[in-house]
The first five atom37 places (N, CA, C, CB, O) and aatype in JSON, in Angstrom:
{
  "aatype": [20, 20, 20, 20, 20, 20, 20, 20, 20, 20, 20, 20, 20, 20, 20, 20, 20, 20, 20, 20, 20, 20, 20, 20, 20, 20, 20, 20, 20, 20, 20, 20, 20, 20, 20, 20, 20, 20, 20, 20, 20, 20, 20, 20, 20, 20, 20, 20, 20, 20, 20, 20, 20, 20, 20, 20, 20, 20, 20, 20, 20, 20, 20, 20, 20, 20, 20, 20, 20, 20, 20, 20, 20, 20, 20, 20, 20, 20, 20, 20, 20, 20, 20, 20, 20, 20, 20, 20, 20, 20, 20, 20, 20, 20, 20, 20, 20, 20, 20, 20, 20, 20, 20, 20, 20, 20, 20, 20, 20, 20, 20, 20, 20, 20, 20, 20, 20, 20, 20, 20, 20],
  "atom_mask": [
    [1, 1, 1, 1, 1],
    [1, 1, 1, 1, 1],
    [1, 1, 1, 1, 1],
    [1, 1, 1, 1, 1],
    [1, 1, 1, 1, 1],
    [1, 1, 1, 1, 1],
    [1, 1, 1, 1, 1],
    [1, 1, 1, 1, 1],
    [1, 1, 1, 1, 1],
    [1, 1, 1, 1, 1],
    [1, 1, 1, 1, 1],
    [1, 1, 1, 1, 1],
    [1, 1, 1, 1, 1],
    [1, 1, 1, 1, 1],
    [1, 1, 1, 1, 1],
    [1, 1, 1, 1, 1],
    [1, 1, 1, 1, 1],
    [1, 1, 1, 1, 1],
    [1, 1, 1, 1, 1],
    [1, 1, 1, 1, 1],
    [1, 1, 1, 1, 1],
    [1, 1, 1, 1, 1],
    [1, 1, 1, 1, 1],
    [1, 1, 1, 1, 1],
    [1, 1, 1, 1, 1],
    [1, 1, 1, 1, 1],
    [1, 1, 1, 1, 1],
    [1, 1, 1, 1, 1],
    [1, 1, 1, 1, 1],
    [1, 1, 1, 1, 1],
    [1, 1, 1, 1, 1],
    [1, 1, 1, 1, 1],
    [1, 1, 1, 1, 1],
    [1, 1, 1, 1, 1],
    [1, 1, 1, 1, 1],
    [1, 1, 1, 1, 1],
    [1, 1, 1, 1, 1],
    [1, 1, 1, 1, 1],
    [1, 1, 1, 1, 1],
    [1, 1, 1, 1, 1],
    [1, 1, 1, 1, 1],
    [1, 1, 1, 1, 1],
    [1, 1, 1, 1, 1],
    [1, 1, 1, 1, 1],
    [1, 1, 1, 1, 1],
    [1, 1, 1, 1, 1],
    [1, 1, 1, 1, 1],
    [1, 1, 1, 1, 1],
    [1, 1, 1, 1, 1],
    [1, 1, 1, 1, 1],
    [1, 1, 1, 1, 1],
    [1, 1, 1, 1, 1],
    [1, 1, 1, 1, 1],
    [1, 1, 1, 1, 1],
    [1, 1, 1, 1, 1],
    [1, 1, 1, 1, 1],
    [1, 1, 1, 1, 1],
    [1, 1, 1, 1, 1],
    [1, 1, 1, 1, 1],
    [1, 1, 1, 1, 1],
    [1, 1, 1, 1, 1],
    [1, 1, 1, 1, 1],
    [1, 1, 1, 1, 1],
    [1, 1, 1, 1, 1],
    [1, 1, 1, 1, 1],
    [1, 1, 1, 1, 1],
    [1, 1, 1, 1, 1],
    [1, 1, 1, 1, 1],
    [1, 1, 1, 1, 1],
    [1, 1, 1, 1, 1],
    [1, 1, 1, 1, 1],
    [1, 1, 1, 1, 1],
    [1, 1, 1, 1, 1],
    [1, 1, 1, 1, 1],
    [1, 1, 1, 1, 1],
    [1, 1, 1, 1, 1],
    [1, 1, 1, 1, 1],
    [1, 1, 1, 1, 1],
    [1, 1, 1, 1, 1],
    [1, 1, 1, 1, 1],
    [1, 1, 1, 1, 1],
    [1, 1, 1, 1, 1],
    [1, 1, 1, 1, 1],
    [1, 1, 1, 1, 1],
    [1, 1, 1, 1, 1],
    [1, 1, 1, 1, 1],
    [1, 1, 1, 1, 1],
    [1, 1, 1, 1, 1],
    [1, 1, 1, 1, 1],
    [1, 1, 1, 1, 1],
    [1, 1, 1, 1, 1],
    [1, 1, 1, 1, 1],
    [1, 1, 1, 1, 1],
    [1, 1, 1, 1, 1],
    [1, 1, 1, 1, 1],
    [1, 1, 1, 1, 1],
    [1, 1, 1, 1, 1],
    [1, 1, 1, 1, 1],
    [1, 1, 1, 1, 1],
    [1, 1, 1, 1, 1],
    [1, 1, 1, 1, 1],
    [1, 1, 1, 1, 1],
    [1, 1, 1, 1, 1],
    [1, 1, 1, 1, 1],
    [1, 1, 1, 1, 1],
    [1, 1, 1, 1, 1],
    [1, 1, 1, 1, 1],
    [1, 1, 1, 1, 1],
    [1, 1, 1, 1, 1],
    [1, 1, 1, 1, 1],
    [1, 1, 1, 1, 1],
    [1, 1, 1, 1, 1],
    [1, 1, 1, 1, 1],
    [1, 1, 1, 1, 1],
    [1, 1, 1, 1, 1],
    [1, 1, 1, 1, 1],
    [1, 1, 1, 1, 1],
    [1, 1, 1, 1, 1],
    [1, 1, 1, 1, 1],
    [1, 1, 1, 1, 1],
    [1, 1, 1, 1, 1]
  ],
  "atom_positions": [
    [[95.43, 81.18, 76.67], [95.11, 81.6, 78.02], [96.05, 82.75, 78.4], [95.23, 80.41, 79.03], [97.22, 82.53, 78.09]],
    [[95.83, 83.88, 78.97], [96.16, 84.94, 79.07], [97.17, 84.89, 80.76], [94.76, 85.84, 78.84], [96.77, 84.34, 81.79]],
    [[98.33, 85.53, 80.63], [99.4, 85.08, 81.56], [98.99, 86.25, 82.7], [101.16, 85.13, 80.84], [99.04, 87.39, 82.26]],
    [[98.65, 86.13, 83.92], [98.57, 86.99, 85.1], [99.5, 87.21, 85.62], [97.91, 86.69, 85.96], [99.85, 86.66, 86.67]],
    [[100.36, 88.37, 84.81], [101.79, 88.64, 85.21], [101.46, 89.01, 86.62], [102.66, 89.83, 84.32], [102.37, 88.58, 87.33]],
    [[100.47, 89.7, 87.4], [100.44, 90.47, 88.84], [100.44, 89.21, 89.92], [98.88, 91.58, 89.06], [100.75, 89.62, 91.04]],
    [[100.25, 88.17, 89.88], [100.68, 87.12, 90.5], [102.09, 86.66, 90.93], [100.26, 86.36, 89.87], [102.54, 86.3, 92.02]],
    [[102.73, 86.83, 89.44], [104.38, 86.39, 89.56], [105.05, 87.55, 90.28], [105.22, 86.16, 87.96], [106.26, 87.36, 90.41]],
    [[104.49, 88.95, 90.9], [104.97, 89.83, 91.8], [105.21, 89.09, 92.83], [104.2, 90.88, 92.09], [106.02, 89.63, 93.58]],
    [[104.8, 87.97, 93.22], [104.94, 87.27, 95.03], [105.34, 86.31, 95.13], [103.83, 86.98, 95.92], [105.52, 85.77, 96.22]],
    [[105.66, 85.7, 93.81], [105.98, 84.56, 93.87], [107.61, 84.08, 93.84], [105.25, 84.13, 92.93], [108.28, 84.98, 93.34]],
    [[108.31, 83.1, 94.17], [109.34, 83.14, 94.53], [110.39, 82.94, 93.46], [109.35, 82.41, 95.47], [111.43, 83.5, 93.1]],
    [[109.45, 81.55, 92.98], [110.27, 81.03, 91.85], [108.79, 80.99, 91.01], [111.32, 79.37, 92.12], [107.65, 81.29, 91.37]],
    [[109.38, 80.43, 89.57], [109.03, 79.97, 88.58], [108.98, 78.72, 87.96], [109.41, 80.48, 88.11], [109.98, 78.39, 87.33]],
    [[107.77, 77.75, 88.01], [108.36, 76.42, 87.11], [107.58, 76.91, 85.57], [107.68, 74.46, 87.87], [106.59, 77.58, 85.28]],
    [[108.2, 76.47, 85.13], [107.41, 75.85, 83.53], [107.31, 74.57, 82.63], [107.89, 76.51, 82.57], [108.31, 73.85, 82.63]],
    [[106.26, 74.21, 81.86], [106.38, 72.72, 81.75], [105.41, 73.63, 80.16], [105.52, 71.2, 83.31], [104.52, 74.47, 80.02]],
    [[106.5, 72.62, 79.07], [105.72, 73.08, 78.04], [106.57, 72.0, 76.95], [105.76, 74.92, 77.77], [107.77, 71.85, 76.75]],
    [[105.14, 71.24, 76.27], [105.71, 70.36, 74.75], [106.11, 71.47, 73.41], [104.14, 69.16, 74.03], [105.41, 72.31, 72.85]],
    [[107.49, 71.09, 73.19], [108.1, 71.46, 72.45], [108.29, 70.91, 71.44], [108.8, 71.67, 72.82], [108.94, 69.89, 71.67]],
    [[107.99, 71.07, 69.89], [108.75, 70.33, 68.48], [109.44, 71.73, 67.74], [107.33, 69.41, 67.16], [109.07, 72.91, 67.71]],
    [[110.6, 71.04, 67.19], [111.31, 71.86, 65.85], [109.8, 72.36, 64.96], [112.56, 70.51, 64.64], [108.75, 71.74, 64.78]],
    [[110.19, 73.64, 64.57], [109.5, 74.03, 63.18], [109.81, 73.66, 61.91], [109.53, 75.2, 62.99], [109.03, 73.46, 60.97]],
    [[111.42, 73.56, 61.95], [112.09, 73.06, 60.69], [113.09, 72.05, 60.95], [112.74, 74.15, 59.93], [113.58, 71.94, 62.07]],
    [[113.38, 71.41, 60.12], [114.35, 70.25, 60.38], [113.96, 69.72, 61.15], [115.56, 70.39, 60.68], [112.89, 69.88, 61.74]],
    [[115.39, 68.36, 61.42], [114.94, 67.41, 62.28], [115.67, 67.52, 63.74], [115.15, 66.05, 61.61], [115.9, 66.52, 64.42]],
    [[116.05, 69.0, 64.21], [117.26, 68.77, 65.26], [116.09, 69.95, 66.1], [119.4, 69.3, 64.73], [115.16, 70.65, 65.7]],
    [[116.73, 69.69, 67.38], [115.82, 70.56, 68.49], [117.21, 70.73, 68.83], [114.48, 69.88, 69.74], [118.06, 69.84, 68.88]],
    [[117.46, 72.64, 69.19], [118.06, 73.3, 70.37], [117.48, 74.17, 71.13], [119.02, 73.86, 70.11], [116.47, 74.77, 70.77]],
    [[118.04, 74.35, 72.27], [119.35, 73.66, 72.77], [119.08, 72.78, 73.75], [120.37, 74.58, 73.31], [118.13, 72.98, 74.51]],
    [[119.87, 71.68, 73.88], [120.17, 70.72, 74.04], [120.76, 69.94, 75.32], [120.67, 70.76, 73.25], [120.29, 68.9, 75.8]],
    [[121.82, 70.6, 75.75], [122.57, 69.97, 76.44], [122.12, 70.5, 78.44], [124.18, 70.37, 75.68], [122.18, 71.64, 78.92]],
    [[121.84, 69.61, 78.93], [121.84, 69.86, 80.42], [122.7, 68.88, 81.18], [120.4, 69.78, 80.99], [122.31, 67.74, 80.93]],
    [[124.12, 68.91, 82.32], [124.79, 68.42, 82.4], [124.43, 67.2, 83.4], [125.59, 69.21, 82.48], [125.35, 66.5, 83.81]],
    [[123.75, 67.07, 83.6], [123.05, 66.18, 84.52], [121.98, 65.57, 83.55], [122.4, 66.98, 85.88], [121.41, 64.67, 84.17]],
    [[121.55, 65.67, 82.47], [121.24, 64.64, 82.0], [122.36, 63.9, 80.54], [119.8, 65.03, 81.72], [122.12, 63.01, 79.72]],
    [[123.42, 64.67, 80.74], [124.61, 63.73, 79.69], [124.14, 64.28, 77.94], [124.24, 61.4, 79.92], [123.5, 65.27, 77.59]],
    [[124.57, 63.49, 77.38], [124.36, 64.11, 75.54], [122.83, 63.99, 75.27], [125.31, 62.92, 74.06], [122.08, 63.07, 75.61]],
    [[122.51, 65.28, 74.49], [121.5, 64.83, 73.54], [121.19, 63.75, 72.55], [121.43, 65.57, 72.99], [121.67, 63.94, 71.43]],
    [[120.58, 62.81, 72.69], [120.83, 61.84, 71.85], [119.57, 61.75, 71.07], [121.25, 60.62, 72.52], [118.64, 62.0, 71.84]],
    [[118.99, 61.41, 69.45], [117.98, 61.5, 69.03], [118.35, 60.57, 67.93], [117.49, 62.8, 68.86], [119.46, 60.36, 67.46]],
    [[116.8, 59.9, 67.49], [117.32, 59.47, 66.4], [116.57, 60.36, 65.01], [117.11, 57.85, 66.44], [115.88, 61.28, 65.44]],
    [[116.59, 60.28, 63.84], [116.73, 60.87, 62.79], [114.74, 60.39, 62.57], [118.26, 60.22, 61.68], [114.35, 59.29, 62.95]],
    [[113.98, 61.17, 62.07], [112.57, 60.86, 62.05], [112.29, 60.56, 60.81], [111.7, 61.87, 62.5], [111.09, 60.73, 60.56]],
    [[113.11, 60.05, 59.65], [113.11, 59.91, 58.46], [113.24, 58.31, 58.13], [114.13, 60.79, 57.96], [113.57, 57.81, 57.06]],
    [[112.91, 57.67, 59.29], [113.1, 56.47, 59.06], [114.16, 55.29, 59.02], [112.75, 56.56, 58.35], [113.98, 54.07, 58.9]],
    [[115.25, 55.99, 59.15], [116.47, 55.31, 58.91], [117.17, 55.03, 60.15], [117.3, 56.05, 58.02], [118.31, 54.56, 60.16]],
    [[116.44, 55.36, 61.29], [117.27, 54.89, 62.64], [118.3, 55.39, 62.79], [117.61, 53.61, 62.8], [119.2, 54.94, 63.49]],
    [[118.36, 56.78, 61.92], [120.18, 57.21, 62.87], [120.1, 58.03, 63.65], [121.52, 57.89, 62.1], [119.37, 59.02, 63.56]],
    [[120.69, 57.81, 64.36], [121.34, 58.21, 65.82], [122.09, 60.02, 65.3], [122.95, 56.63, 66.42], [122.93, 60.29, 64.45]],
    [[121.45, 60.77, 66.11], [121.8, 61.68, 65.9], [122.43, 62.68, 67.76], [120.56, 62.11, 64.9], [121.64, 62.93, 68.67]],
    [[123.58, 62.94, 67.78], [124.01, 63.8, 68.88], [124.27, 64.84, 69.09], [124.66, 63.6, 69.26], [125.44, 64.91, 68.7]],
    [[123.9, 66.11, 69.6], [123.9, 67.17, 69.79], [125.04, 67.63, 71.31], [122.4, 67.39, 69.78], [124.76, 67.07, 72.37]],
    [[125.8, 68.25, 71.31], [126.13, 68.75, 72.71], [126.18, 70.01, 72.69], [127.34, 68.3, 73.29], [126.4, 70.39, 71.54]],
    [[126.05, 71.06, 73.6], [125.94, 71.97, 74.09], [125.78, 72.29, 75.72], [125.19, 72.25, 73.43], [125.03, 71.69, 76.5]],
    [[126.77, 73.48, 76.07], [127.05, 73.41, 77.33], [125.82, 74.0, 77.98], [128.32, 74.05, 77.65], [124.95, 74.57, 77.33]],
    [[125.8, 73.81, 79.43], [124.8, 74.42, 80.65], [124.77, 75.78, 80.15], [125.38, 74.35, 82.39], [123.72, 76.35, 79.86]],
    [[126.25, 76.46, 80.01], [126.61, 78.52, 80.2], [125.55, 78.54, 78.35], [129.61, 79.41, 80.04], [124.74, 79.43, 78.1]],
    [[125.83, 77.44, 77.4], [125.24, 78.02, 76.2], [123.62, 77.99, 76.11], [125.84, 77.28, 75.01], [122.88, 78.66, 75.39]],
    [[123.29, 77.02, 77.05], [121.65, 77.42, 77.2], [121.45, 78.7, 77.79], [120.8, 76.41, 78.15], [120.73, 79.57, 77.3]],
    [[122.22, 78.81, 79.06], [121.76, 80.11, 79.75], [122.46, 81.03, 79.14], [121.95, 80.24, 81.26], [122.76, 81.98, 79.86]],
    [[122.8, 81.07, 78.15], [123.13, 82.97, 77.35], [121.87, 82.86, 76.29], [125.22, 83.31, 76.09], [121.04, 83.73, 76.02]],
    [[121.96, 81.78, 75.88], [121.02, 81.77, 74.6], [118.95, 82.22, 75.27], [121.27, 79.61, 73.77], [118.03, 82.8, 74.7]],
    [[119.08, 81.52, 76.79], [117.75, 81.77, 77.58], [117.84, 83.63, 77.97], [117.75, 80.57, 79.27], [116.89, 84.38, 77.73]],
    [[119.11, 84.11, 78.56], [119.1, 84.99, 78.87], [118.96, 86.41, 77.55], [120.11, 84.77, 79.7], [118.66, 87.6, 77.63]],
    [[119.26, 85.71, 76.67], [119.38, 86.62, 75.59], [117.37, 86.85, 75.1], [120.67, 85.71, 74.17], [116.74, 87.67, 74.44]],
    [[117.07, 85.78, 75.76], [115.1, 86.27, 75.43], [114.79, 86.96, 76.42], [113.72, 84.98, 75.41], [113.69, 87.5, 76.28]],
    [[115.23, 87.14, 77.25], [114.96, 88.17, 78.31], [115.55, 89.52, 78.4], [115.28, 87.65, 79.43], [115.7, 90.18, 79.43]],
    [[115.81, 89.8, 77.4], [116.56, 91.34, 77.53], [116.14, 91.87, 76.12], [118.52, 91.35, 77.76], [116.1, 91.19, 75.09]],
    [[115.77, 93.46, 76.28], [114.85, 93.82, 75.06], [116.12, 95.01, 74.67], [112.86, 94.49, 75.48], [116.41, 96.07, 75.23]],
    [[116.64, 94.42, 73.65], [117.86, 95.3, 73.1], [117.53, 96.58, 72.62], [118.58, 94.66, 71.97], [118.34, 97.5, 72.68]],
    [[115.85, 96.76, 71.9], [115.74, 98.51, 71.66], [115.59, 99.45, 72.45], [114.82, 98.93, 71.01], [115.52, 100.62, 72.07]],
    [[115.49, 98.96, 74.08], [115.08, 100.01, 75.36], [116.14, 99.69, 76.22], [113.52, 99.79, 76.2], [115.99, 100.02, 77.39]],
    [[117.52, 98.94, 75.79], [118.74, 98.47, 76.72], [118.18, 98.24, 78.0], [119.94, 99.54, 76.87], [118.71, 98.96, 78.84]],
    [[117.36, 97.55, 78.4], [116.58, 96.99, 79.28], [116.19, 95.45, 79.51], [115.64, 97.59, 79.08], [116.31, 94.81, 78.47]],
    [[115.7, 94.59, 80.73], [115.06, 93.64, 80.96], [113.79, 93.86, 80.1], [114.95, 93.48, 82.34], [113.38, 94.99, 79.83]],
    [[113.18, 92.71, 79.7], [111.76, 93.02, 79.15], [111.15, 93.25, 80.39], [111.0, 91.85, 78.26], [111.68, 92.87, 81.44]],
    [[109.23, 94.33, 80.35], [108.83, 94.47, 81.26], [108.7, 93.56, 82.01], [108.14, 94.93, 81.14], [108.86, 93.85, 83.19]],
    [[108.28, 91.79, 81.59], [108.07, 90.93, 82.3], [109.07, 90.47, 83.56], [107.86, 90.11, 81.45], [108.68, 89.86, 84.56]],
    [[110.16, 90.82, 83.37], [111.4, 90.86, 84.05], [111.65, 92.05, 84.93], [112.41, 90.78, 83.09], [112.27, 91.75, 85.95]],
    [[111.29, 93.49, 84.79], [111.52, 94.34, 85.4], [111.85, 94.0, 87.22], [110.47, 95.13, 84.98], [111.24, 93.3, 88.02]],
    [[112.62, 94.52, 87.31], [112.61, 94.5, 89.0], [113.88, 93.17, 89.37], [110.6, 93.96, 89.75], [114.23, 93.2, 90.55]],
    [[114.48, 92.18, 88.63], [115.29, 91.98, 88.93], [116.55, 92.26, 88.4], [115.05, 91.24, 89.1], [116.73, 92.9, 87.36]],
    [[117.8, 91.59, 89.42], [118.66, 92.46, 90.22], [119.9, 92.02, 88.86], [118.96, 91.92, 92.24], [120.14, 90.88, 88.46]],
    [[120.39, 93.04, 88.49], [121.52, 92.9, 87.02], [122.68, 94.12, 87.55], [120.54, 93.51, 85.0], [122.3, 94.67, 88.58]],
    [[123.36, 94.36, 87.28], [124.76, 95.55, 86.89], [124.53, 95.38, 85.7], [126.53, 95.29, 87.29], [124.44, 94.45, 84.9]],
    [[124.41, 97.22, 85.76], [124.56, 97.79, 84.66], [126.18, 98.83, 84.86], [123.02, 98.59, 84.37], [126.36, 99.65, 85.76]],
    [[127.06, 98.52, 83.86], [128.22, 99.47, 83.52], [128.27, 100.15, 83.13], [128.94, 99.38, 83.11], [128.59, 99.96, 81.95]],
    [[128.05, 101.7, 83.51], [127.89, 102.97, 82.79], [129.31, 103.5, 82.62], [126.94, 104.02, 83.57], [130.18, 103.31, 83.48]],
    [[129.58, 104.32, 81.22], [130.62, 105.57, 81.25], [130.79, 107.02, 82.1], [130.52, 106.02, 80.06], [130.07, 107.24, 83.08]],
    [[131.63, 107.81, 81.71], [131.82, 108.75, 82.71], [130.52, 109.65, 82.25], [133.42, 109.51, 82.7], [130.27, 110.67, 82.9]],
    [[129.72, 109.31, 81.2], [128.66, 110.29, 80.48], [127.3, 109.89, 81.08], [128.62, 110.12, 78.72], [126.24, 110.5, 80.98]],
    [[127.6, 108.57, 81.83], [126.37, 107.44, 82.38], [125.32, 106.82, 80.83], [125.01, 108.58, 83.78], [124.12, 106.55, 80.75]],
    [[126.5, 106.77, 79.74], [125.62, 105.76, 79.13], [126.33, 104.29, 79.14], [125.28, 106.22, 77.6], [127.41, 103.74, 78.97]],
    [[125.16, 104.08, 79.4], [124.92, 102.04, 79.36], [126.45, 101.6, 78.07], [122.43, 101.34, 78.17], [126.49, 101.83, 76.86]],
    [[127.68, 100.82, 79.13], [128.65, 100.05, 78.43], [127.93, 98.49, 78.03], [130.05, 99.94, 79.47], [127.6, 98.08, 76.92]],
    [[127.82, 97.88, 79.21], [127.74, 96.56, 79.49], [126.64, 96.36, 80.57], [129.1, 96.04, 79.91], [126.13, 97.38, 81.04]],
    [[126.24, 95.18, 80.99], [125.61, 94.37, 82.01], [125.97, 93.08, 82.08], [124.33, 94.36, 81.91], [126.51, 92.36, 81.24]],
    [[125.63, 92.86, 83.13], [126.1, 91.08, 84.12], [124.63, 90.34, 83.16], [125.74, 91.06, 86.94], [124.56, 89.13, 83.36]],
    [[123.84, 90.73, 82.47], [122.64, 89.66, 81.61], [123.35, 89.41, 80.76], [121.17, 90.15, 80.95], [123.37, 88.25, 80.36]],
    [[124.3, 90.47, 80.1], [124.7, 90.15, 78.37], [125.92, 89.69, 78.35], [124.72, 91.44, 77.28], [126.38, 88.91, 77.51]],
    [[126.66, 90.31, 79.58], [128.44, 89.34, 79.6], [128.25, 88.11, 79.72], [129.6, 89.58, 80.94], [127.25, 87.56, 80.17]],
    [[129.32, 87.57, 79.26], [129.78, 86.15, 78.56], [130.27, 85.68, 79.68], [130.89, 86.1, 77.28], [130.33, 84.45, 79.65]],
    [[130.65, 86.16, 80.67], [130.87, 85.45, 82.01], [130.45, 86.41, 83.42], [132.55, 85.02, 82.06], [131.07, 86.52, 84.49]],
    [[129.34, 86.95, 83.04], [128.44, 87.3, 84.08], [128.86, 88.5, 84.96], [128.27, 86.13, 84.9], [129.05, 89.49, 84.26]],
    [[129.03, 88.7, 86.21], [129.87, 89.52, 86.81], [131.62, 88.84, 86.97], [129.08, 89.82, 88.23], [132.63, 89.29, 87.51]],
    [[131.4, 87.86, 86.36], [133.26, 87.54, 86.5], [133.46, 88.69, 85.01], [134.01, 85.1, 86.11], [134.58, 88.71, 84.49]],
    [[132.81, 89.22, 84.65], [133.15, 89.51, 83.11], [134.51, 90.88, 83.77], [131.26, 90.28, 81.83], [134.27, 91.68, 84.68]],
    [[136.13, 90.78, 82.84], [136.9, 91.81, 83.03], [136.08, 93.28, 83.08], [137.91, 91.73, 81.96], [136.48, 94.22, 83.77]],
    [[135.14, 93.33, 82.44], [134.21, 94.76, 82.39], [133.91, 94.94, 83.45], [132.97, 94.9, 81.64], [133.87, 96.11, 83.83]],
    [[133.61, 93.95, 84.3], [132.61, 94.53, 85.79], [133.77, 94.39, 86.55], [131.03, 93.49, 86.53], [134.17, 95.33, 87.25]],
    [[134.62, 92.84, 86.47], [135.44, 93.25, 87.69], [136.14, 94.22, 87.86], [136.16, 92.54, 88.01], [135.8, 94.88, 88.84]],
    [[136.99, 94.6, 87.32], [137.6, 95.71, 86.77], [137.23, 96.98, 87.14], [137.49, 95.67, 85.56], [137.91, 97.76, 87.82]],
    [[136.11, 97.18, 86.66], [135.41, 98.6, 86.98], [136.01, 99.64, 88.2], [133.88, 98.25, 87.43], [137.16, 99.42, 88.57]],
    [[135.38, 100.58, 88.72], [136.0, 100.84, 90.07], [134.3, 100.93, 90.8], [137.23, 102.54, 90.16], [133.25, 100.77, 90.18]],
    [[134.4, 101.1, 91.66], [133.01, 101.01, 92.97], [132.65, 101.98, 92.57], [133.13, 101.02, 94.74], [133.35, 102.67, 91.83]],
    [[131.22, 102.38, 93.02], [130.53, 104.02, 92.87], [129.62, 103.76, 91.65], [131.82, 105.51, 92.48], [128.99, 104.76, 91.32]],
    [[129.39, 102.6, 90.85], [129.02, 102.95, 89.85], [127.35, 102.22, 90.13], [130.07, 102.5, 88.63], [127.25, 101.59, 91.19]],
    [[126.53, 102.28, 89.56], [125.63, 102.01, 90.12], [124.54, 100.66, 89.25], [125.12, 103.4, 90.38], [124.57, 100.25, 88.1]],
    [[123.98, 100.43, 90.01], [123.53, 98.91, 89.38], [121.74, 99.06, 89.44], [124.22, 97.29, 90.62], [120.96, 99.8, 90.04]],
    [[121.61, 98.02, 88.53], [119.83, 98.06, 88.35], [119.07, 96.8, 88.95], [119.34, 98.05, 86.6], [117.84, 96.73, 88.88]]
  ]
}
């Protein structure tokens, strides 16, 4: 079924609801949401073991945010266009960094740091 991106122009938020299996192996990531505690699974090979996964809240959302950013046009994918990121330019205005790809967002030393004037997307 074909996605009517011109809809999600008005809309506020986003839910999604979708069944998920591994392609390979027996482990699904990622995993961890802190409000629901450890991944816990057992092993599908019959043997009943208990298998645990952890991973933090920040490692889903780099690993989610990292499908949303199209690294050959240093850009949001189009589907994304229009929301609100810092971008860190040089004195030449090419693209250093952004608040999508830092490891701690706008706390990142790159942005705070920076000086004002510089301009954001």
């Amino acid at each position: 079924m074909p996605v009517d991106y011109e809809r999600l122009k008005e809309v506020p938020r986003l839910v999604m609801e979708a069944e998920l299996r591994p392609l390979q192996g027996d482990r699904f990531q990622p995993t961890g949401f802190p409000d629901l505690g450890p991944a816990r699974y057992t092993l599908p090979d019959g043997t009943k073991t208990e298998m645990l996964l952890v991973e933090s809240a920040q490692s889903v959302a780099n690993r989610m945010e990292l499908a949303c950013w199209d690294e050959a046009n240093d850009d949001l994918i189009p589907e994304l266009k229009g929301l609100p990121y810092i971008r860190v330019k040089n004195g030449n205005g090419s693209s250093l960094t952004n608040s999508v790809l830092e490891a701690h967002r706008i706390n990142s030393p790159y942005i705070l740091d920076g000086e004002d004037g510089g301009s954001s997307s």
